[in-house]
C-alpha positions as CSV (number, residue, x, y, z in Angstrom):
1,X,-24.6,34.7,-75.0
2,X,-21.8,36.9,-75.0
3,X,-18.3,35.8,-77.1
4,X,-15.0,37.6,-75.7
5,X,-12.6,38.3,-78.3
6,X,-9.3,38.2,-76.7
7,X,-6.6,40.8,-77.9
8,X,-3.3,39.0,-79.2
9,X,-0.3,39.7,-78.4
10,X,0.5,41.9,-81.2
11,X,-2.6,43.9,-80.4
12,X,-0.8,44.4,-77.2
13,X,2.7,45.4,-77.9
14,X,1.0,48.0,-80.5
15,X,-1.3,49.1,-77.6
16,X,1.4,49.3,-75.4
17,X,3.6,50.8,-77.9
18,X,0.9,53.8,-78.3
19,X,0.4,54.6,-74.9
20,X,4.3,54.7,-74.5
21,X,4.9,57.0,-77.4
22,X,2.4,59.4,-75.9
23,X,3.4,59.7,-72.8
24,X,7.0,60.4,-74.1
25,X,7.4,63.8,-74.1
26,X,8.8,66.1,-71.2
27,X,5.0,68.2,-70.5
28,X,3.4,64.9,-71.2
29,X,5.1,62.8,-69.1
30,X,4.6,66.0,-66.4
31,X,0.2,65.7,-66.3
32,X,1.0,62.3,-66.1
33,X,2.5,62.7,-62.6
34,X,0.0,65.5,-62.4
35,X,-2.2,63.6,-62.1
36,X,-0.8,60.8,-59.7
37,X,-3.0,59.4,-57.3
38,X,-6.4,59.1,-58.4
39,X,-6.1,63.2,-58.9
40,X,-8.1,65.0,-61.3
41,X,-7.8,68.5,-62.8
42,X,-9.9,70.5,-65.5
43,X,-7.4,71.5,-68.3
44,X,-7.2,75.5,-66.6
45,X,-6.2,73.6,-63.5
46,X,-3.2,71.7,-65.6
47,X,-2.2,74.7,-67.3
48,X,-1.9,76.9,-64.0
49,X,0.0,74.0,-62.0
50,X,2.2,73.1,-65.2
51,X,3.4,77.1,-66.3
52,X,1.9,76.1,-69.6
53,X,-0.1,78.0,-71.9
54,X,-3.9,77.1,-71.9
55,X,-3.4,75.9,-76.3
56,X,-0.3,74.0,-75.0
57,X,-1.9,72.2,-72.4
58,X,-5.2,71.2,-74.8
59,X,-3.1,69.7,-77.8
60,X,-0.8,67.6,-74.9
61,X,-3.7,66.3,-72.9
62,X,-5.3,65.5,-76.4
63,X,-2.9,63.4,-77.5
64,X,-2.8,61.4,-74.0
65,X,-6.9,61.0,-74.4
66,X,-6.5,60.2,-77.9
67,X,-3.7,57.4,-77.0
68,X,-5.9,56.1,-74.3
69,X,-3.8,57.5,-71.6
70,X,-6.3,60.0,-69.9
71,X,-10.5,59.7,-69.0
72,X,-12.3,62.6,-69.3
73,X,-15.5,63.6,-67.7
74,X,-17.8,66.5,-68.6
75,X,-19.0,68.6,-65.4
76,X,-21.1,71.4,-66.1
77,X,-18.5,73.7,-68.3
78,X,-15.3,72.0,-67.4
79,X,-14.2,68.7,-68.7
80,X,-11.8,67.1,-66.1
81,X,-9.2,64.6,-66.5
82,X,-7.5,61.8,-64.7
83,X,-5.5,58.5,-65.5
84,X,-7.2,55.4,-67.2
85,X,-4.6,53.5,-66.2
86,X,-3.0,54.6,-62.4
87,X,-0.2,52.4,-63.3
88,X,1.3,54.3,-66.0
89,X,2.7,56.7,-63.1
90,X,4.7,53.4,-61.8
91,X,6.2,53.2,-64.8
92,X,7.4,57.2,-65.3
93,X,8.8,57.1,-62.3
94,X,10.6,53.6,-62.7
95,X,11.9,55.8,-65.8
96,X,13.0,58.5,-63.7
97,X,14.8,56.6,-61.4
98,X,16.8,55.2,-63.7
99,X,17.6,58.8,-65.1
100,X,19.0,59.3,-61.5
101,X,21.8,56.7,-62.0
């Protein structure tokens, strides 16, 4: 028998909270749209498309794993990353957008 232990609603906000904080930052908020559409991209990939330096790139995309914001997956010698959750893109640009005004 398995019991489900449902997240309240504090849990949430906090969650939520987390995931917004890390994605707030201008090169953060750039691999984010990055990696729009189901893309994914090794972390020499990221840097190359982004003008960052490799070091930049590493401590960015480990706070977004970190905060629950990026998979990764080990292939060989290159670790590759995408979006947990596709969504978050929705929201960036939504955000964007409302820059534009």
């Amino acid at each position: 028998m398995t019991i489900t232990i449902e997240k309240t609603d504090q849990e949430l906000l906090e969650e939520a909270s987390s995931m917004l904080r890390a994605v707030a930052h201008p090169v953060r908020l750039a691999i984010v749209e990055l990696l729009d559409n189901g893309t994914r991209f090794n972390v020499t990939e990221i840097f190359e498309r982004l003008g960052l330096e490799q070091a930049v790139a590493s401590h960015h995309l480990s706070i977004l794993r970190d905060r629950g914001v990026l998979n990764q997956e080990r292939e060989g010698k290159h670790v590759y990353y995408s979006l947990r959750h596709p969504r978050l893109t929705e929201i960036v640009h939504c955000v964007k957008d409302c820059c534009m005004v």
